[in-house]
C-alpha positions as CSV (number, residue, x, y, z in Angstrom):
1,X,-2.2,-3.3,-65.1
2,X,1.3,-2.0,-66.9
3,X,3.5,0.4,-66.9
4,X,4.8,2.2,-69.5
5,X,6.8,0.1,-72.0
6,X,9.5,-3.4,-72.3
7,X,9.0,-6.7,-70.2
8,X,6.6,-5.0,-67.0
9,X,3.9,-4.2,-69.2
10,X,1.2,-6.6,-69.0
11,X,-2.3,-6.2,-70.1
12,X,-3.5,-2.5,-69.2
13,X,-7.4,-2.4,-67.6
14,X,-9.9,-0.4,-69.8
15,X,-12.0,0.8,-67.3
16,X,-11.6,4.3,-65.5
17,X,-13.6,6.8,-63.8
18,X,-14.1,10.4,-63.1
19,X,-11.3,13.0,-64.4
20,X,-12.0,16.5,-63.3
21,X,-11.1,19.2,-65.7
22,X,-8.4,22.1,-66.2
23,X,-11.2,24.6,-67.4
24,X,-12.5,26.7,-65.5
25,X,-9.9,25.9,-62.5
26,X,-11.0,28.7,-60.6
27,X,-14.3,27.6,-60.0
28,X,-15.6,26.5,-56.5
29,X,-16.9,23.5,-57.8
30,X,-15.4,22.5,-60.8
31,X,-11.9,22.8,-59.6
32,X,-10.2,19.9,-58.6
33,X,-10.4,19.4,-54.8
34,X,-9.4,16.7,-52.0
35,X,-12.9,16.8,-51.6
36,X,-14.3,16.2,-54.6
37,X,-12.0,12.8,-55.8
38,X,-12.9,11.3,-52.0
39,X,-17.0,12.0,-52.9
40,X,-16.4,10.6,-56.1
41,X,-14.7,7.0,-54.8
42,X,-17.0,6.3,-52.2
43,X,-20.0,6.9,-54.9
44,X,-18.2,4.6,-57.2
45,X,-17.6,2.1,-54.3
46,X,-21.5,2.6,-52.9
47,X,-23.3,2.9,-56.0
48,X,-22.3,-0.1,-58.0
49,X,-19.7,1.7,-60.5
50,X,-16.7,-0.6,-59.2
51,X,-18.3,-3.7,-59.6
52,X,-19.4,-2.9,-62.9
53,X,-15.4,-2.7,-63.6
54,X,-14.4,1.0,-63.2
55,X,-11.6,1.1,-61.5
56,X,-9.9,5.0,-62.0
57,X,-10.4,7.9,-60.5
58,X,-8.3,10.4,-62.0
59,X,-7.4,13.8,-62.0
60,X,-7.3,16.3,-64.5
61,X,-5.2,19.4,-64.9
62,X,-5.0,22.1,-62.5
63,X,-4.1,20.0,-59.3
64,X,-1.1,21.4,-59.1
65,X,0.5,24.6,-57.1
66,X,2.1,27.1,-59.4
67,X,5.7,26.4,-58.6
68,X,7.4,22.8,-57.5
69,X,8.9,22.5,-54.1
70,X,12.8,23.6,-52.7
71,X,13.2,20.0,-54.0
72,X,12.0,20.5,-57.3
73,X,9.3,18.1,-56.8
74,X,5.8,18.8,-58.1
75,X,3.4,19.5,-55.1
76,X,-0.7,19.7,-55.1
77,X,-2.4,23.0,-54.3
78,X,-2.2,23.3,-50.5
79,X,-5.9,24.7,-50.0
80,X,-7.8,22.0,-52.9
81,X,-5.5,19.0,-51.3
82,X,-4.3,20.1,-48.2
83,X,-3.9,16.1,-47.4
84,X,-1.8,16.1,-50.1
85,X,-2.2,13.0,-53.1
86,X,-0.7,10.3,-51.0
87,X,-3.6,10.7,-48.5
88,X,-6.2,10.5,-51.3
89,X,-4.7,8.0,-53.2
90,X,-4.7,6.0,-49.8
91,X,-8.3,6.8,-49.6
92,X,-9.4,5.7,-52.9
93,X,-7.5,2.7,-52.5
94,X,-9.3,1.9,-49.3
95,X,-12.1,2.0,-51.4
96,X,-11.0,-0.9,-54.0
97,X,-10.4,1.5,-56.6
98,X,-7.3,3.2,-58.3
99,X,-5.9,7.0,-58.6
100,X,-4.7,8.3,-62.0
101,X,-3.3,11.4,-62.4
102,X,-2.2,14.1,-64.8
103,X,1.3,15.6,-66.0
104,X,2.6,16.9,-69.2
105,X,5.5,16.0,-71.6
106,X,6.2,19.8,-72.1
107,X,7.5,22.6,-69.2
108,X,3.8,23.8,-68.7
109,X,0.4,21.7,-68.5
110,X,-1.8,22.8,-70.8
111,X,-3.5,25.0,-68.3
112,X,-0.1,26.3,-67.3
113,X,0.9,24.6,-64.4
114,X,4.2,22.9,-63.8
115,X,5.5,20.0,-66.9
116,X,7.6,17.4,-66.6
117,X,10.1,18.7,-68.8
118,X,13.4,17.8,-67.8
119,X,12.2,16.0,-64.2
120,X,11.0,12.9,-65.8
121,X,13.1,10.8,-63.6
122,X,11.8,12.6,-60.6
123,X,8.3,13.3,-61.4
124,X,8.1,9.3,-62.1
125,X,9.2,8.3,-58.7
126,X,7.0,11.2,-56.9
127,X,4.2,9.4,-58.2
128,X,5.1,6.5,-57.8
129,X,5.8,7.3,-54.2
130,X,2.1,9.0,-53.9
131,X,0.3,5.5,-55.0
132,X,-0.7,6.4,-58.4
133,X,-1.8,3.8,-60.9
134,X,-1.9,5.9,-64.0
135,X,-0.4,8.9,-65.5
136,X,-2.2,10.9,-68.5
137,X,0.5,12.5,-70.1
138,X,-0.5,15.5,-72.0
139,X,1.5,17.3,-74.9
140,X,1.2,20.6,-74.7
141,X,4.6,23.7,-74.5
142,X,7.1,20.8,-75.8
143,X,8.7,22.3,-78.2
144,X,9.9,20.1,-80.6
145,X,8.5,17.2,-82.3
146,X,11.9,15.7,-81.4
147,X,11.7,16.6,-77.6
148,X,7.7,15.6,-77.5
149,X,9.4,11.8,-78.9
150,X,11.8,12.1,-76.4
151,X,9.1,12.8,-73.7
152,X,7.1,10.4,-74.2
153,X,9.8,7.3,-74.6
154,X,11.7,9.4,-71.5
155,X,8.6,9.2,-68.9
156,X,7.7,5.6,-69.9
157,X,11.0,4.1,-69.1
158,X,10.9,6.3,-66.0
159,X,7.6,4.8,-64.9
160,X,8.7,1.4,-65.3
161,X,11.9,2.2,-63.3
162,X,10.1,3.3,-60.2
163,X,9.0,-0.5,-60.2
164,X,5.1,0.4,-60.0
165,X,2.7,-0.8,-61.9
166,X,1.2,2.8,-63.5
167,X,-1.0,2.7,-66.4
168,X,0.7,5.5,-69.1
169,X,-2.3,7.1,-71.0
170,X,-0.5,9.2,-73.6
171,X,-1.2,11.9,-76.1
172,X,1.4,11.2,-78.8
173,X,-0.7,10.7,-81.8
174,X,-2.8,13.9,-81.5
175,X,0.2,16.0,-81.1
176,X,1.9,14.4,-84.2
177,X,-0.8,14.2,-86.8
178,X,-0.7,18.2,-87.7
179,X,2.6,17.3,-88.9
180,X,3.3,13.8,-89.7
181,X,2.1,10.2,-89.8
182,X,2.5,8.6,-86.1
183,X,4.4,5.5,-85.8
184,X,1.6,3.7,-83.7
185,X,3.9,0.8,-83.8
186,X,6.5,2.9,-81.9
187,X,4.1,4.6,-79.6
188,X,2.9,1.3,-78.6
189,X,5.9,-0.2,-77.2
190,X,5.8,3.0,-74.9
191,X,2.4,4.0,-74.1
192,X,-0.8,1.7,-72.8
193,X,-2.9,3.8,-74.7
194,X,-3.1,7.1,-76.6
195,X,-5.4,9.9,-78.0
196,X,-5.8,10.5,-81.8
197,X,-8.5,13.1,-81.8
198,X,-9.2,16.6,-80.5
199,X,-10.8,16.7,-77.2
200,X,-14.7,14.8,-76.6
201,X,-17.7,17.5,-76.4
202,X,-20.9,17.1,-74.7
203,X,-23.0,17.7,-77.9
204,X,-23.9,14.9,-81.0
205,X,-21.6,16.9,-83.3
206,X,-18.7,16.0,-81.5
207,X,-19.6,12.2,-81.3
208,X,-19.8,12.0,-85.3
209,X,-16.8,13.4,-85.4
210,X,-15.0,11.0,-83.4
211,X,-16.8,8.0,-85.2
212,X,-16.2,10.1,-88.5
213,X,-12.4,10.3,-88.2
214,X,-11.9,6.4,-87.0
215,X,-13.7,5.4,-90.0
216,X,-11.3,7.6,-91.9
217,X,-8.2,6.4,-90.2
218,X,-9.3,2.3,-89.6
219,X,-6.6,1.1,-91.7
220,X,-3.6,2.9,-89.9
221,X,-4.7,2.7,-86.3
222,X,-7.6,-0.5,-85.9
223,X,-4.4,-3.4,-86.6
224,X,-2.2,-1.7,-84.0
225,X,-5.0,-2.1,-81.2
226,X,-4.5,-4.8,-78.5
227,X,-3.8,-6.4,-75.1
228,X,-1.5,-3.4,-73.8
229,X,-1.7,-0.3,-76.2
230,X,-5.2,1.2,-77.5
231,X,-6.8,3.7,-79.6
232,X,-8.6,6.6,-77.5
233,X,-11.2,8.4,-79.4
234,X,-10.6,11.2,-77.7
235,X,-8.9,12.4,-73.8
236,X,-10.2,15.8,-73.3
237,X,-11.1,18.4,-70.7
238,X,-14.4,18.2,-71.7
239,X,-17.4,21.4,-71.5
240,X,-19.7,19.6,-68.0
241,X,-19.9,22.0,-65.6
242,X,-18.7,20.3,-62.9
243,X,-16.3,17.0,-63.8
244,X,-15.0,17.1,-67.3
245,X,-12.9,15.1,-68.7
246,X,-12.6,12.4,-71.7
247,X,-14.6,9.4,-73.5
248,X,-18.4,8.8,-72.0
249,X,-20.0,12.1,-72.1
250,X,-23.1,9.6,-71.3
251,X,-25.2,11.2,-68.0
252,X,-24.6,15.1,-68.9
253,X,-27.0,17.2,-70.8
254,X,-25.5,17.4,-74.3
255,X,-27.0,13.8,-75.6
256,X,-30.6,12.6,-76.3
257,X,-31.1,9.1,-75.0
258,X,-30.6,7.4,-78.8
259,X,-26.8,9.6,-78.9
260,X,-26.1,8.5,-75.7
261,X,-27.1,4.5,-76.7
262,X,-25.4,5.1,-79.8
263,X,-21.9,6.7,-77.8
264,X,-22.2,3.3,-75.9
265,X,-22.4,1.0,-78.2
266,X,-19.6,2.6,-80.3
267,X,-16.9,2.7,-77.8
268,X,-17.6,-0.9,-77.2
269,X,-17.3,-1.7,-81.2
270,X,-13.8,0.3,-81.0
271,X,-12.5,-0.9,-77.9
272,X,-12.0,2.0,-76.3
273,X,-10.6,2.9,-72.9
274,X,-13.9,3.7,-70.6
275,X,-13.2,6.9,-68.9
276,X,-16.8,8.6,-67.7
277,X,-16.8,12.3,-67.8
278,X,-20.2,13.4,-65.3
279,X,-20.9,13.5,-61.9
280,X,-21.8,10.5,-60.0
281,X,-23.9,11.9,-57.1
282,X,-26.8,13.0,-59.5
283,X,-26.2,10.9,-62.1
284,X,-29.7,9.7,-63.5
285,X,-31.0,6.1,-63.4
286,X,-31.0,5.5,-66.9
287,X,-27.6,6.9,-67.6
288,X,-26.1,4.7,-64.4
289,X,-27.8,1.6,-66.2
290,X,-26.7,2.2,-69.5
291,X,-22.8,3.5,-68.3
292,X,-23.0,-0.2,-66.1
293,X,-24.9,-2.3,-68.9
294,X,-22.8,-5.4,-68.2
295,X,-23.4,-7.2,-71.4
296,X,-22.0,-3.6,-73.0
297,X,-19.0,-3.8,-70.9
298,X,-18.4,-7.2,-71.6
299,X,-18.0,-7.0,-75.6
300,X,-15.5,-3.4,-74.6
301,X,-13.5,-5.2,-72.7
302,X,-13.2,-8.7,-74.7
303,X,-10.3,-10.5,-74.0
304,X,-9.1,-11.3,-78.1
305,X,-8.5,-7.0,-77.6
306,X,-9.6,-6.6,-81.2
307,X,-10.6,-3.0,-82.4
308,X,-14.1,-2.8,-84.5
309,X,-14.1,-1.4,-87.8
310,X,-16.8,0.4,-90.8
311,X,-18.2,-2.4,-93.2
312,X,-20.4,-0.6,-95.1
313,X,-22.1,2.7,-95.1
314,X,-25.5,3.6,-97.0
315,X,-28.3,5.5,-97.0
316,X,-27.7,7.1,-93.7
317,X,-26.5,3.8,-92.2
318,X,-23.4,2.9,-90.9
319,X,-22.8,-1.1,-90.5
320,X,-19.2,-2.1,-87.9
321,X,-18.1,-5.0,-86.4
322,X,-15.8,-6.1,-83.9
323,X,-14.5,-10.0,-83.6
324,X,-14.5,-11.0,-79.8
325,X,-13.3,-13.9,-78.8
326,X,-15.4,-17.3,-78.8
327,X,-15.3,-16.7,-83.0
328,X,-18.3,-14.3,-81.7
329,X,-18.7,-11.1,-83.5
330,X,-20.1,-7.8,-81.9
331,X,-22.4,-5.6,-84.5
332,X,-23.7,-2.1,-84.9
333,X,-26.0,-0.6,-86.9
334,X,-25.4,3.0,-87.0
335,X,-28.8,5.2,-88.0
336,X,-27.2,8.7,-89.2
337,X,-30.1,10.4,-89.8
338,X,-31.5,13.3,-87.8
339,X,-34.6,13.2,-88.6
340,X,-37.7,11.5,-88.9
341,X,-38.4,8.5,-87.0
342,X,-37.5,4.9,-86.7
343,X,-36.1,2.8,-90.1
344,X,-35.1,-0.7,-91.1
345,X,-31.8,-1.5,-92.5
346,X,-31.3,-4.7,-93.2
347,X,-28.3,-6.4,-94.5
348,X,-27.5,-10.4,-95.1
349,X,-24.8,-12.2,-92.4
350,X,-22.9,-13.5,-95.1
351,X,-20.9,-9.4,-94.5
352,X,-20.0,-10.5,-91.2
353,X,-16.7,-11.9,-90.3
354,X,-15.2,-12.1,-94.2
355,X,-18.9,-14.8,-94.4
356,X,-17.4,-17.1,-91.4
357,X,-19.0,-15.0,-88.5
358,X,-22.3,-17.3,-88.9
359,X,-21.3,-20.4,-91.1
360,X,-23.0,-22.5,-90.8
361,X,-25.3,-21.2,-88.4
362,X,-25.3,-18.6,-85.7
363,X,-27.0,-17.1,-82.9
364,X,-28.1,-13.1,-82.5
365,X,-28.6,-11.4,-79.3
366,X,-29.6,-7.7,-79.2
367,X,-27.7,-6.0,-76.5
368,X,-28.9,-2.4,-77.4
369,X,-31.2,-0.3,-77.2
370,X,-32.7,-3.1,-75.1
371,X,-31.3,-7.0,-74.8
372,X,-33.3,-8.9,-77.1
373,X,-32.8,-13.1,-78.0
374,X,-33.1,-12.9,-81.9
375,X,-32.6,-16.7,-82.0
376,X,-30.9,-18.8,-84.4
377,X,-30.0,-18.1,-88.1
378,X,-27.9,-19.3,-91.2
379,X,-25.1,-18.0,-93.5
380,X,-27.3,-17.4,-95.9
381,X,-30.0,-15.0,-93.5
382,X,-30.5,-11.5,-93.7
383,X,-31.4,-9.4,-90.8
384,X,-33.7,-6.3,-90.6
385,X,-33.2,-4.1,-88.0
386,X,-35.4,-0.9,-86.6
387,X,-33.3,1.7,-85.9
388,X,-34.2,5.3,-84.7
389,X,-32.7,8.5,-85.9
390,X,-29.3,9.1,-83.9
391,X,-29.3,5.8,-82.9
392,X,-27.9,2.5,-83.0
393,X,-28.4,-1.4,-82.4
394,X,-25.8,-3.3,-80.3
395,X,-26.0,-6.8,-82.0
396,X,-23.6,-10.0,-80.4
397,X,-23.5,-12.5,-83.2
């Protein structure tokens, strides 16, 4: 894992966990709690979720108390952690597993809490003191475009000064784009990876958007993506009622099963951080086994780090493809219609991998909806695949 920019970064993990939310943070249940985080690591130790590869459990907003010590050092909410984070990040890493955390570049969180304006240094080392392993760094109250820049660079070379290695998610991008192009080559040397979109919903609408605006945007931010800075479709609080958060919406209530195949498959093709938002103690069967498909997980987190890209797009269909190491290539076919039932698309090899991806001859595997052996095939081949509505096909070529 890395920190946040220069010589100690090395290649950041792409796994997480559970984040818990800043909305509502008065809630009993939804708040974030001592309690809660320490439920959530041993079901992630028990339950097969580390051994999968998720390695995070992070908080969200709203972990805070309102005011920071006679120190000037942040502090959790006495009644939600009276152990304080040191003792759960002790915890989850008696568990195998890492603690991530949540601050702001500005002087209030977005749920108004304490920032990190002006105590960058100090706020760096008090985590870095409490065992954290990564920082989400939010961008609301900071002012200036100038000062949110500054921020970001300041906490980065702060994390890497404490001399631990925490992973710095960042929001940069997102906060930038209203007003002006990002510099993603800048934001990399600083940040392991960053959001570009507005915050992931539980529902289908929000998923096409996400997919929508990479598709958009593949020529500015798919070349930048790599071993130590990525694109996040989205790092959110999120509607669940109970843990909300960012990325895998997959094992709430907002997705049929094909959106929730499809929300797979896709953050896969654009290598994309895996951060589950839902709550692992009553997490259904077929959720846990598509969230810890290891084939899935194994194209996401493919060592040549190369973001997936659009192709083509017709007649409701939506072709990408992602090269993966092994001169292997990772396929989906997107089915964007919402109604009616299953269809064929079908489309010839030679549009994979500029026509080298299976010259002479190749191999296809389904992977999703279900793992499939589609056997051997030529340059010159066309494939027909059965897609249902909202759905998509997870090919490895």
């Amino acid at each position: 894992s890395g920190a946040g920019t220069g010589r100690g970064r090395a290649r950041v993990p792409r796994h997480g966990a559970i984040r818990a939310a800043p909305a509502p943070c008065s809630a009993p249940r939804a708040a974030p709690s001592e309690r809660l985080f320490m439920e959530m690591a041993d079901a992630m130790a028990a339950d097969g979720w580390r051994d999968a590869g998720y390695e995070y459990v992070c908080i969200d907003d709203c972990w805070m108390a309102p005011t920071r010590d006679a120190c000037g050092r942040l502090q959790p909410d006495p009644q939600r952690f009276p152990g304080g984070i040191r003792k759960l990040a002790d915890y989850v890493h008696s568990k195998g597993l890492k603690l991530g955390i949540y601050s702001d570049v500005g002087n209030r969180t977005c749920a108004g809490f304490p920032g990190s304006y002006n105590h960058y240094e100090l706020d760096a080392q008090t985590f870095a003191s409490w065992g954290v392993d990564l920082l989400k760094f939010d961008g609301c109250n900071s002012g200036t475009l100038e000062l949110l820049a500054e921020g970001y660079r300041n906490m980065s070379l702060a994390l890497n000064r404490t001399g631990r290695s925490i992973v710095y998610s960042c929001e940069w991008p997102f906060y930038l784009r209203p007003v002006q192009q990002p510099n993603y080559t800048e934001i990399k040397q600083y940040c392991n990876h960053w959001r570009n979109f507005f915050d992931v919903t539980d529902s289908w609408s929000s998923i096409k958007s996400i997919l929508d605006w990479t598709a958009i945007h593949q020529d500015s931010i798919v070349k930048i993506a790599g071993p130590g800075g990525w694109n996040d479709p989205d790092m959110a609080s999120g509607v669940t009622v109970l843990l909300m958060s960012l990325q895998l919406v997959i094992g709430n209530f907002g997705l049929s099963w094909e959106q929730a195949v499809t929300q797979m498959a896709m953050w896969a093709i654009m290598a994309a951080p895996l951060f589950m938002s839902n709550d692992l103690r009553d997490i259904s069967a077929e959720a846990k086994g598509l969230l810890q498909n290891k084939e899935v997980i194994a194209i996401n987190q493919d060592p040549l780090g190369k973001q997936g890209y659009r192709i083509t797009k017709d007649d409701n269909f939506e072709l990408w493809e992602r090269p993966l190491s092994g001169r292997a290539h990772a396929v989906a076919v997107l089915n964007r219609q919402e109604i009616g039932g299953p269809r064929n698309f079908t489309f010839s090899l030679a549009f994979l991998g500029n026509g080298l991806a299976c010259n002479p001859m190749c191999s296809v595997q389904q992977v999703l909806p279900s793992s499939r052996d589609w056997g051997l095939h030529n340059w010159v081949s066309s494939l027909s695949v059965q897609v249902n509505p909202t759905g998509t096909a997870l090919l490895k070529v």
